[in-house]
C-alpha positions as CSV (number, residue, x, y, z in Angstrom):
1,X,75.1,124.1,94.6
2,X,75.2,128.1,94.9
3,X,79.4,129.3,95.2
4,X,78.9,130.3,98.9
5,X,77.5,126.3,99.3
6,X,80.8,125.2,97.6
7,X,83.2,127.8,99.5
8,X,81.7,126.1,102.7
9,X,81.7,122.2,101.6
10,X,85.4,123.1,100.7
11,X,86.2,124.5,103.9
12,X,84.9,122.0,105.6
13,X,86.7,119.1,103.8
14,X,89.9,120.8,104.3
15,X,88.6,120.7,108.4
16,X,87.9,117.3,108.1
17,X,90.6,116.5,106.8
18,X,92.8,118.2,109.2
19,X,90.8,116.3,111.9
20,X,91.9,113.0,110.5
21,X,95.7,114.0,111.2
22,X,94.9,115.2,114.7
23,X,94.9,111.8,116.2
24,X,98.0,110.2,114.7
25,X,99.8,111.9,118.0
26,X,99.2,108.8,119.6
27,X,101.4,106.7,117.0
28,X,103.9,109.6,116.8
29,X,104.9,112.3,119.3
30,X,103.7,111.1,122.2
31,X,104.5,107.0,121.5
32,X,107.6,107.3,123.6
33,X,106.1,109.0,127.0
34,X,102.9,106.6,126.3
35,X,104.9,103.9,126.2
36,X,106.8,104.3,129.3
37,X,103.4,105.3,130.8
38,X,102.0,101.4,130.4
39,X,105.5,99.9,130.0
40,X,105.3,98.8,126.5
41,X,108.0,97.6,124.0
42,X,108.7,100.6,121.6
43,X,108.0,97.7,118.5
44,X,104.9,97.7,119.7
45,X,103.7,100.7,118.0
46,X,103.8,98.5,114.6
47,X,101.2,96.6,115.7
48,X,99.0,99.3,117.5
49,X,98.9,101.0,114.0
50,X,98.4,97.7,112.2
51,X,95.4,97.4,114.1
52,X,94.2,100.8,113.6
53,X,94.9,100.4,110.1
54,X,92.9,96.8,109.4
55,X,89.8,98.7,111.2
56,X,90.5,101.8,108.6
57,X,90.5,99.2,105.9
58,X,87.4,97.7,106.9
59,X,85.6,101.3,107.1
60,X,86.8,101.2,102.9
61,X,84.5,98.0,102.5
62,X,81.3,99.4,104.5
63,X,81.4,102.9,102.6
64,X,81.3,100.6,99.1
65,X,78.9,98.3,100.7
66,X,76.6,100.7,101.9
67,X,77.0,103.3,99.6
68,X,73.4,104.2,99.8
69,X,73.5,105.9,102.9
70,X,74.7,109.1,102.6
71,X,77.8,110.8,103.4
72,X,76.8,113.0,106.2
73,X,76.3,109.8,108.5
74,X,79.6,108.2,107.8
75,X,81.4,111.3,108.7
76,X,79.1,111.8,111.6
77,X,80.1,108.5,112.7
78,X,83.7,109.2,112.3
79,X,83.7,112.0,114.2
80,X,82.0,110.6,116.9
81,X,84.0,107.3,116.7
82,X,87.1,109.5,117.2
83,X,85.8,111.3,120.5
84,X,85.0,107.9,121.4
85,X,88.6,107.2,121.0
86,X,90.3,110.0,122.0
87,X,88.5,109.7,125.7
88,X,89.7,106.0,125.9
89,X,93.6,107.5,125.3
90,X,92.7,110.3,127.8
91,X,92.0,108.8,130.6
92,X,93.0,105.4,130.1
93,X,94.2,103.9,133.8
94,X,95.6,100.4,132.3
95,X,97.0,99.7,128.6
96,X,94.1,97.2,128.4
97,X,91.6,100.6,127.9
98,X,94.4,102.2,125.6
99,X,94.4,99.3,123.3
100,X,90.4,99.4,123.5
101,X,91.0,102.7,122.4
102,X,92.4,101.6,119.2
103,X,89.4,100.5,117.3
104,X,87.3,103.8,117.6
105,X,90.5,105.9,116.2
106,X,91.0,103.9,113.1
107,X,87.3,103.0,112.0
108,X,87.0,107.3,112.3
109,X,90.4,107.9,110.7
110,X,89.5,105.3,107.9
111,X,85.6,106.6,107.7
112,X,86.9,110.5,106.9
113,X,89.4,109.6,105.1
114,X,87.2,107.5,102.7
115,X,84.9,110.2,102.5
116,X,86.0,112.7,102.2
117,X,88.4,111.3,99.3
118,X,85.2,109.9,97.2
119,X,83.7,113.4,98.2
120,X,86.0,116.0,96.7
121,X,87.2,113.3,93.8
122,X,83.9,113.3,92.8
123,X,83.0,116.9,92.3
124,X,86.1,119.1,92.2
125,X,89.3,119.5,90.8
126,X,92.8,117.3,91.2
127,X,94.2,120.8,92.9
128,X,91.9,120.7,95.4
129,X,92.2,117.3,96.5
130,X,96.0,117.7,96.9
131,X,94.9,120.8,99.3
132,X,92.5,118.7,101.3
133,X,95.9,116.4,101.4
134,X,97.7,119.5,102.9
135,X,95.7,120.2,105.9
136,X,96.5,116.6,107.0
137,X,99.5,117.4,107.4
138,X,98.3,120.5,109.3
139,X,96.4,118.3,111.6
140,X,99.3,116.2,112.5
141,X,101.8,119.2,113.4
142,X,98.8,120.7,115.5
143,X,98.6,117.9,117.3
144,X,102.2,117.5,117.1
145,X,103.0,120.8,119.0
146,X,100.1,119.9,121.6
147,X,102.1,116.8,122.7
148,X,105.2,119.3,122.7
149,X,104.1,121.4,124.8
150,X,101.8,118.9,126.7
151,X,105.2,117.4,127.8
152,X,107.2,120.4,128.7
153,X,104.5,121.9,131.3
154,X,103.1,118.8,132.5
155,X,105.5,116.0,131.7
156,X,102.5,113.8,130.1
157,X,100.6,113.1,127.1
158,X,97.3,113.4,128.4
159,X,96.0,117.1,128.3
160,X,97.4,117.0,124.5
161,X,95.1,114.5,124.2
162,X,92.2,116.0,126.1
163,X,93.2,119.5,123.8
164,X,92.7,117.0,120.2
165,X,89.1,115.6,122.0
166,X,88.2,119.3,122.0
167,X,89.2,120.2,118.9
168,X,87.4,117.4,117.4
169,X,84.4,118.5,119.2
170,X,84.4,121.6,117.3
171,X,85.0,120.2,114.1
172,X,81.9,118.2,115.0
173,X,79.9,121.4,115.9
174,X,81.3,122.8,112.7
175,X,80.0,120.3,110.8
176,X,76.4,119.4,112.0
177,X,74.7,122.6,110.7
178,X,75.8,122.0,107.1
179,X,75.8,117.9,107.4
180,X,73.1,118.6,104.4
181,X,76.0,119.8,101.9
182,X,77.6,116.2,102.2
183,X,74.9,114.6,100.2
184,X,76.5,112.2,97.4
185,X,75.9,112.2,93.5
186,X,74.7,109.6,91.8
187,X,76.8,107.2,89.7
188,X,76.7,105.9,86.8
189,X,76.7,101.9,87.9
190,X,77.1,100.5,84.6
191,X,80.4,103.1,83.8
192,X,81.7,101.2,87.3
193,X,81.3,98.5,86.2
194,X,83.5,98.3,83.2
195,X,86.1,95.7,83.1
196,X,89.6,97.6,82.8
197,X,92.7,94.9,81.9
198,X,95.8,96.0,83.3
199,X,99.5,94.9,82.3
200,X,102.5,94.4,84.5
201,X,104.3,97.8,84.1
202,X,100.5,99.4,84.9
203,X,101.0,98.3,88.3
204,X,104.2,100.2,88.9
205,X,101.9,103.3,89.8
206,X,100.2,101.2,93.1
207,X,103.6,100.0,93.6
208,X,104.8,103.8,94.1
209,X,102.0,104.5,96.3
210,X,102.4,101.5,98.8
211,X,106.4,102.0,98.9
212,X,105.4,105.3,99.8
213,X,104.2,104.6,103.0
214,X,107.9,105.3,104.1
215,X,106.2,108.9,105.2
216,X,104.3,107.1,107.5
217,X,107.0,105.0,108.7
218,X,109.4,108.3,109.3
219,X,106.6,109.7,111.3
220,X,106.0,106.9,113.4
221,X,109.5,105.7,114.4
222,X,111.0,109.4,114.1
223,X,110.2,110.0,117.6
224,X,111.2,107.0,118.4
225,X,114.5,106.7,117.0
226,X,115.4,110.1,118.4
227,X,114.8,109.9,122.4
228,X,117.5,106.6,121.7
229,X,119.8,109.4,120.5
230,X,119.4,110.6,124.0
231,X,117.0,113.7,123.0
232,X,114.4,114.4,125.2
233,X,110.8,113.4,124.7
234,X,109.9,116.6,124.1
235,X,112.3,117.9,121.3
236,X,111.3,114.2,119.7
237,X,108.0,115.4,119.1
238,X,108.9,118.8,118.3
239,X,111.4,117.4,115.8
240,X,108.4,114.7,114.8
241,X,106.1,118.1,114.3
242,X,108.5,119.7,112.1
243,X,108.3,116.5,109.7
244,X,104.7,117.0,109.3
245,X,104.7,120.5,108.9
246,X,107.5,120.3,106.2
247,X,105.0,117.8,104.3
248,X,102.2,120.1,104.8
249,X,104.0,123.3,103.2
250,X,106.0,121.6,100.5
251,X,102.7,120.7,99.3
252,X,101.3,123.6,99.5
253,X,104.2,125.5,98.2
254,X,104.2,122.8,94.9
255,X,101.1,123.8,93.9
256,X,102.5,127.3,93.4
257,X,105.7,126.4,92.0
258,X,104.4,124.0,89.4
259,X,103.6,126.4,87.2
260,X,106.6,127.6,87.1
261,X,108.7,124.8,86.8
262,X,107.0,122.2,85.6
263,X,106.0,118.8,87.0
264,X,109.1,116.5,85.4
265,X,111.4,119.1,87.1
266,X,109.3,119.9,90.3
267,X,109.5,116.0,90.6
268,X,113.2,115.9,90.1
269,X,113.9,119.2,92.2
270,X,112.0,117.0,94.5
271,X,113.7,113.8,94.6
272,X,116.6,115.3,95.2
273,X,116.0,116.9,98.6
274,X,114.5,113.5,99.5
275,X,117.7,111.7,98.9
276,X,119.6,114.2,100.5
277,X,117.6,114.4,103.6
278,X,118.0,110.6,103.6
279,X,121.7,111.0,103.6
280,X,121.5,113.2,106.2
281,X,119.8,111.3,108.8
282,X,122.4,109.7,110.8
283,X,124.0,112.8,111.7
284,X,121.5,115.7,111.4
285,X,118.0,114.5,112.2
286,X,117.0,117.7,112.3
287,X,117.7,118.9,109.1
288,X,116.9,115.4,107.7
289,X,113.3,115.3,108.9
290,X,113.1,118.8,107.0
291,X,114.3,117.6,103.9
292,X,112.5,114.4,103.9
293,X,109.7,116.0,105.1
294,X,109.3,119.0,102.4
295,X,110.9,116.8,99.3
296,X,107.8,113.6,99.7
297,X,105.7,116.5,100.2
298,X,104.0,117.0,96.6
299,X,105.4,113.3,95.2
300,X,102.2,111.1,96.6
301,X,99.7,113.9,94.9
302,X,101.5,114.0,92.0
303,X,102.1,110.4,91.5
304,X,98.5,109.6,92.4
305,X,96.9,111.8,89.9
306,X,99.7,111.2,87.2
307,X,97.7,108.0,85.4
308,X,95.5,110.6,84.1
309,X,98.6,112.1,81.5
310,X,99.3,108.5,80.8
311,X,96.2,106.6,79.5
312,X,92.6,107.2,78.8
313,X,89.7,108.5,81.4
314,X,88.5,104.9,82.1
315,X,91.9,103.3,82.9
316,X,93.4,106.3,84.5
317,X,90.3,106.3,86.8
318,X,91.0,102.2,87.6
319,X,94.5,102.5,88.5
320,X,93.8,106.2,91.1
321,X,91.5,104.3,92.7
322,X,94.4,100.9,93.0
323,X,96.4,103.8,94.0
324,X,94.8,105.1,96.8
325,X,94.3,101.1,97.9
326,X,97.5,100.1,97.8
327,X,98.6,104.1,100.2
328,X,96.2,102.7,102.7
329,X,97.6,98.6,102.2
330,X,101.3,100.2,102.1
331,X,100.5,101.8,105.6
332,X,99.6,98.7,107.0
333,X,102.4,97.0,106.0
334,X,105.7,99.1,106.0
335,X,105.4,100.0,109.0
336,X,105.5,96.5,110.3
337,X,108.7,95.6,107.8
338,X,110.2,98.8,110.0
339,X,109.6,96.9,113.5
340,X,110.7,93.5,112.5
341,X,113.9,94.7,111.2
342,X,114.6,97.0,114.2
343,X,113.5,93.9,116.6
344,X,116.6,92.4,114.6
345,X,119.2,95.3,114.4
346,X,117.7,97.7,117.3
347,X,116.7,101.7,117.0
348,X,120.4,102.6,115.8
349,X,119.6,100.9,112.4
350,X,116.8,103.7,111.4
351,X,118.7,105.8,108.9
352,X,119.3,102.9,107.2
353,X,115.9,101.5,106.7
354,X,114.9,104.8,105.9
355,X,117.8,105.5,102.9
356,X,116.9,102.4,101.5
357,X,113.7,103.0,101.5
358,X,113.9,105.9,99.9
359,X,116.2,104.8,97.2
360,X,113.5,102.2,96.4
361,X,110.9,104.7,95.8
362,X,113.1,107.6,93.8
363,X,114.6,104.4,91.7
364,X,110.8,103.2,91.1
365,X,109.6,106.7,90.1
366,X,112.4,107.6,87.7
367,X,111.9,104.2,85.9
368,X,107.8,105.4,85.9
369,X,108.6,108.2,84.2
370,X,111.0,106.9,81.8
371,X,108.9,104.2,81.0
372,X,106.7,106.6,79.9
373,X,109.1,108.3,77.6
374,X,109.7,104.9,75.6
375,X,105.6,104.6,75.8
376,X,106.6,101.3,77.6
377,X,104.4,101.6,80.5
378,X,101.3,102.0,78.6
């Protein structure tokens, strides 16, 4: 592949990418005016994304099933899947055709997302892939901001919505022409087929990744939570916006500072502006979603990619891949553990779901890394 053929495959993975975040305005921002739209229970949202999720799961077994068929028409699918989607959400006159709506998003979230991953693993560097991670985030706050301002000119959801169909009909026109760049290497079959045996403490790293899932959690309830503080829908999803975009550039901004400081004390430097956002959260959401936001930033990437420092190619390569597994299966679930306990304690009880949760996962990553200081992990 010539450089100007990679510069563009990049590009365009970074635009995917961003597309896949575009759509999770429907489980975020605008949850609370869509809900009042179809007079739904704000719990509900659990089991929407549930739903989305299981589809987005069952797009992980196609792509291995089929792996024959080439890349180009999974993420032409996706994208199409999505529009599909999207228009449901749009113009949806009962919740009967929103929840129809549901399917279409999360077989194209889960399509792209599975793509694209197995894409850029396969043929460039760990760097990149925490870039293409980025630009979700980017996708998100876009789409974010659209609700916001959706909501202050019109007082509904729907021409954000009708703006993220557009934009997803871009990235589609954007795509087509180089669909041809998308085509998948070869692997060796018998290397995948390797027989990896795994101890106990191994399994702390998918552990990290499906505890997590709190980010997604934050982002879906955040919104949520705050319109029950009495703000107004709209400064919810601005608030909600500014989470994502805090994710977005702390990631980006790791990648710079690493160098500089190192990735045991960019971890650390991280971890504690996590723990102090979570602190924070019952009496300056604002600045809480911030701090959150910015301090999980680079922890997934890192976390994901850290097996590699620990054991040898093969192993490392087994437990990324349980890692990314258990992201998607953590996103599933923790969401739903946040809804049952708030059908139990009600919206008020947020901050300290979230603290906890976030103790959890800072407690779990320490012991990772010290673990690996006593070699008792490996």
């Amino acid at each position: 592949m010539s450089r100007k053929s990679t510069r563009i495959t990049v590009r365009l993975n970074f635009i995917l990418y961003a597309a896949l975040g575009l759509p999770d305005c429907i489980f975020g921002s605008a949850w609370p005016i869509i809900r009042e739209d179809f007079s739904l229970n704000v719990e509900l949202i659990s089991v929407i994304t549930s739903v989305s999720l299981l589809f987005s799961l069952l797009t992980n077994f196609l792509y291995i099933k089929f792996s024959k068929i080439e890349a180009h028409l999974f993420i032409l699918w996706a994208l199409l899947s999505l529009m599909i989607g999207l228009s449901l959400v749009a113009f949806a006159p009962n919740q009967w055709i929103f929840f129809a709506a549901i399917p279409f998003i999360g077989l194209g979230q889960g399509t792209i997302d599975v793509a694209v991953n197995s894409f850029v693993a396969s043929r460039y560097s760990s760097k990149v892939l925490n870039l293409v991670h980025a630009f979700f985030g980017f996708g998100v706050t876009v789409s974010s901001l659209l609700i916001t301002l959706s909501i202050a000119v019109t007082q509904d959801y729907r021409l954000a919505i009708l703006a993220v169909l557009f934009i997803q009909g871009i990235v589609l026109l954007l795509f087509f022409p180089y669909r041809y760049l998308f085509r998948r290497k070869k692997k060796n079959a018998q290397a995948l087929r390797i027989q990896i045996k795994l101890t106990l403490k191994n399994w702390l790293f998918p552990l990290f990744s499906f505890i997590y899932a709190a980010e997604q959690a934050i982002g879906i309830f955040l919104a949520s939570y705050l319109v029950f503080r009495n703000y107004s829908a709209g400064a919810a999803a601005f608030i909600t916006s500014l989470f994502w975009l805090a994710i977005m550039f702390g990631r980006l901004i790791s990648v710079r500072l690493s160098p500089f400081f190192g990735k045991k004390r960019l971890i650390q430097i991280h971890y504690i502006l996590t723990l102090a956002g979570g602190l924070l959260f019952l009496f300056f959401p604002l600045l809480s979603a911030l701090l959150i936001g910015y301090g999980l930033a680079p922890l997934y990437p890192i976390f994901v990619e850290m097996p590699y420092s620990y054991f040898e190619q093969t192993k490392a390569a087994r437990i990324v891949g349980l890692n990314v597994s258990a992201a998607t299966f953590g996103i599933l679930v923790i969401p739903l553990c946040y809804a049952l306990t708030l059908q139990f304690t009600g919206l008020g009880f947020i901050p300290i779901i979230v603290l906890f949760n976030l103790i959890l996962l800072i407690g779990l990553g320490i012991f990772i890394q010290m673990s690996r200081d006593s070699s008792d992990i490996l």
